[in-house]
C-alpha positions in Angstrom: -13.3 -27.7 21.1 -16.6 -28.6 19.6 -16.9 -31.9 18.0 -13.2 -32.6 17.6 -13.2 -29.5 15.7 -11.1 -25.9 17.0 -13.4 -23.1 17.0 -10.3 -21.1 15.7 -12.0 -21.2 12.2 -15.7 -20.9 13.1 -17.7 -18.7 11.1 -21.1 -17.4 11.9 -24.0 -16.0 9.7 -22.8 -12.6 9.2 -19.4 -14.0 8.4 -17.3 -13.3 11.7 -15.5 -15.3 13.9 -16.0 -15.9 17.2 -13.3 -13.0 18.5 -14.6 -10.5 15.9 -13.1 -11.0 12.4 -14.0 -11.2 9.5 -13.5 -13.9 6.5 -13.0 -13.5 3.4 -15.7 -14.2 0.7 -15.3 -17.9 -1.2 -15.3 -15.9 -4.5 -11.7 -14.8 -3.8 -10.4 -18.8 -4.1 -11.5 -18.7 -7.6 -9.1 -15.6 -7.8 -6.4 -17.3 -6.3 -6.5 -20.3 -8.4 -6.3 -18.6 -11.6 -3.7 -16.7 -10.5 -1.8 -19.6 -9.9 -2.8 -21.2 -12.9 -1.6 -18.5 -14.9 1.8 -18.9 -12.3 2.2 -22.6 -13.5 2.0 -21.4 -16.8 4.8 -18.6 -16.9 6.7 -21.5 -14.5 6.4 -23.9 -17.1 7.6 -21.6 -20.4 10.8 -20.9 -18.3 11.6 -24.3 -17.8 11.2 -25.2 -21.0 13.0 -22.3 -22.3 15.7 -23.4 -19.8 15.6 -26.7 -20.8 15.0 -26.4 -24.4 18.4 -24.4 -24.3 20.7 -26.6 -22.2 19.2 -29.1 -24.7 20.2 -27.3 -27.6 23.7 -26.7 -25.5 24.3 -30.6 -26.1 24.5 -29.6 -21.9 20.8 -31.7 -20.4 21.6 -34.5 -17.6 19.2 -36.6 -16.9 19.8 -35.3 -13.8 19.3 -32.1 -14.2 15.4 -33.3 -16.0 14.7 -35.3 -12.9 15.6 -32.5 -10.4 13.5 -30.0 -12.7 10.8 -32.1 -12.8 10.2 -32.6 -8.9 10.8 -28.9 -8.5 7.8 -28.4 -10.7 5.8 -31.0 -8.9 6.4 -29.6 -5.5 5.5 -25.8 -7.0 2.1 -27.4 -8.5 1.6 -28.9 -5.2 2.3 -26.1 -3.2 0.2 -23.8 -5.6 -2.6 -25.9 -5.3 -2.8 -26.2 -1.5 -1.9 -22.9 -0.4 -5.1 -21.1 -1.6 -7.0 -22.9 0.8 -4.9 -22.7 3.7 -4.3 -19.0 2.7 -8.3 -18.5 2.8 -9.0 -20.7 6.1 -6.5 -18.2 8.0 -7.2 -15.3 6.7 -8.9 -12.6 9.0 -9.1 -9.0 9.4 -10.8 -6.9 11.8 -11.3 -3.0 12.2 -11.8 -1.3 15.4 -11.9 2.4 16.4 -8.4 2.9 17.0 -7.1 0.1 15.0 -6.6 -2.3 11.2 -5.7 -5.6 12.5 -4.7 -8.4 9.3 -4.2 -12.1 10.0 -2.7 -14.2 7.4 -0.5 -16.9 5.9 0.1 -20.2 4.7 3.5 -21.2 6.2 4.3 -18.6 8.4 1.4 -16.4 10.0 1.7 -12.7 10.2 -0.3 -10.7 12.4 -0.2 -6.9 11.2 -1.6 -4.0 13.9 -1.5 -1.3 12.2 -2.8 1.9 14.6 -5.7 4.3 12.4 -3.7 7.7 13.5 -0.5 6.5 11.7 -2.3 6.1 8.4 -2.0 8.6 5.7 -3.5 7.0 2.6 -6.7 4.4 1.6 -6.9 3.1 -1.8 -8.9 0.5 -3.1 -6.8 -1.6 -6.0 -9.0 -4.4 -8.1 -6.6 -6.0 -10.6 -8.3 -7.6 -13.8 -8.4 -11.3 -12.4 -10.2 -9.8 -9.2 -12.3 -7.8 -11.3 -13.7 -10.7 -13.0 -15.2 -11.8 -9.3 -16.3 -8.4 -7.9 -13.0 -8.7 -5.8 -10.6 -5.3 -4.5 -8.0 -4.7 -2.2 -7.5 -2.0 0.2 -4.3 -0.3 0.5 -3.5 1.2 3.4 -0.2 3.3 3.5 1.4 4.5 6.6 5.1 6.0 6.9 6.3 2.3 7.6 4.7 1.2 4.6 1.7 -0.6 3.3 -0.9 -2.8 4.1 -3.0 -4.4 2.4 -6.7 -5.9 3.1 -6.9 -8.5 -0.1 -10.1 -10.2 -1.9 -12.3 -8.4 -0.2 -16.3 -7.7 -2.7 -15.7 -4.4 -4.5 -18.5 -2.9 -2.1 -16.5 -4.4 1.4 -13.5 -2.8 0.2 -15.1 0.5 -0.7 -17.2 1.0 2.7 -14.0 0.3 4.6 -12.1 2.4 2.6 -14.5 5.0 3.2 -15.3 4.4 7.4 -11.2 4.8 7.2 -11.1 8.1 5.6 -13.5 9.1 7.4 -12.2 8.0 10.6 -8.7 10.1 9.6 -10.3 13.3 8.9 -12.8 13.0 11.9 -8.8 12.7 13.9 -7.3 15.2 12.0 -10.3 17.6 12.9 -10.1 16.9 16.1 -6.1 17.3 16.8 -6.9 21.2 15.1 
């Protein structure tokens, strides 16, 4: 520890970590949020649908409001604090024989996922991403999928391409 502070989350110029992974792009936070914004939203309509309803029902405790209510709090809460955490933990790191993901907000997942058991690379950019230049990779193998998320559009093509490339280059070489 540095100045009371881990090095777990240092970032250098060329935006890697101190053990070789790299961090996603701030961009992708303005992703996030909107997404959860637009979350809230949906969230909110079904409440007051559900509400609205039991209202209509003559069947609305005061209860049932109050419980509803902190629900929604908590969500909002939750929604607004887990981009963050979710982009401070973040990492992802490719080696020759390996994709290696580190993520979470509550729990943390660390996925291996070996560069001969891959058979398919696709780069996915929904339309919130698209507005900030963001893409995911996904990266199938016959135990499922993987993805690499809010990467810049170029990030996610080069590795998409250094994969590919890396699976023919094996395939080639097992001929």
């Amino acid at each position: 520890m540095k100045d009371g502070k881990s090095s777990l989350f240092k970032v250098d110029e060329n935006g890697l970590t101190s053990d070789g992974y790299s961090v996603l792009d701030r961009d992708c936070l303005k992703s996030m949020y909107i997404s959860r914004v637009i979350g809230i939203l949906i969230t909110a309509v079904i409440v007051y649908l559900i509400c609205d309803s039991a209202e209509s029902q003559g069947w609305y405790p005061e209860e049932v409001r109050f419980w509803l209510g902190v629900l929604f709090i908590v969500l909002i809460a939750y929604w607004a604090v887990s981009p963050i955490v979710f982009y401070k933990r973040y990492r992802y790191r490719m080696d020759e024989d390996k994709i290696d993901i580190r993520r979470g907000i509550v729990y943390i997942t660390h996925e291996m996922v070996p560069i001969e058991r891959v058979h398919q690379v696709d780069v996915n950019v929904g339309p919130i991403n698209r507005a900030f230049g963001l893409a995911d990779v996904g990266i199938t193998t016959a135990g499922g999928e993987v993805k690499i998320q809010f990467l810049k559009e170029d990030v996610a093509e080069s590795i998409a391409s250094k994969l590919n490339d890396k699976i023919v280059r094996m395939l080639k070489e097992r001929v």
